[in-house]
N, C-alpha and C positions, 0 to 999 in steps of 0.2 A: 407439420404435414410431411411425409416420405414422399420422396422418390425415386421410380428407377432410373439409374444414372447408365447407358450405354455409349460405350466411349469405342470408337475409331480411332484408327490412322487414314489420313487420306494419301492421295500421289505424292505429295509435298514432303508426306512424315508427319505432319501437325496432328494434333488429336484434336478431332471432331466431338461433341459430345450429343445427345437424344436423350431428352428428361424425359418419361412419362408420369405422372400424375399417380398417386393412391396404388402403387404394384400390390401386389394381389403376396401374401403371403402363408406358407411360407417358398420360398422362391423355388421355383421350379428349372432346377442347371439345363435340364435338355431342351425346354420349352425355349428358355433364353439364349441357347444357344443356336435353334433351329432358325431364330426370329434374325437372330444378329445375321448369320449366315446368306438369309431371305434378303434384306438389307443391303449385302454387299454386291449378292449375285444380277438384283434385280436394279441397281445402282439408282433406285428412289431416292439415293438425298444425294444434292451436290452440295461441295462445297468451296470456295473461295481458291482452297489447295487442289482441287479435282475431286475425282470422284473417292468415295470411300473404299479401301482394297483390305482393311485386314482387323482384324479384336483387338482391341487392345486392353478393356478392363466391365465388368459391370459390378456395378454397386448399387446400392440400395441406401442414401441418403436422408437423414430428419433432420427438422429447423424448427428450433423451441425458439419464441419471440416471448420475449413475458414487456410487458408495459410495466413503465416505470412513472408512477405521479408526480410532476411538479409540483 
């Protein structure tokens, strides 16, 4: 399964991270930039360090699990 990985600094400096689920591809830079932007100004997430102030990275993440039989 993918996902978009949006990653913060908060007041502290610590990076924050925001998974979403299934992003939508292929990624859209100004859309995810508008949203991160959205995010910061409208200080919707807190966290532990304060609030979130600044970008620090987005990424777009996969996780292959394959089973293994005993």
């Amino acid at each position: 399964m993918k996902k978009l990985e949006l990653k913060f600094l908060n007041e502290e400096g610590s990076i924050v991270t925001i998974s979403l689920d299934e992003p939508v591809e292929p990624v859209d830079l100004v859309a995810i930039h508008a949203a991160m932007d959205a995010v910061i100004a409208e200080s919707c997430f807190y966290s532990s360090g304060g609030n979130l102030v600044e970008k620090k990275q987005a990424r777009i993440v996969e996780r292959n699990v394959v089973d293994i039989e005993l």
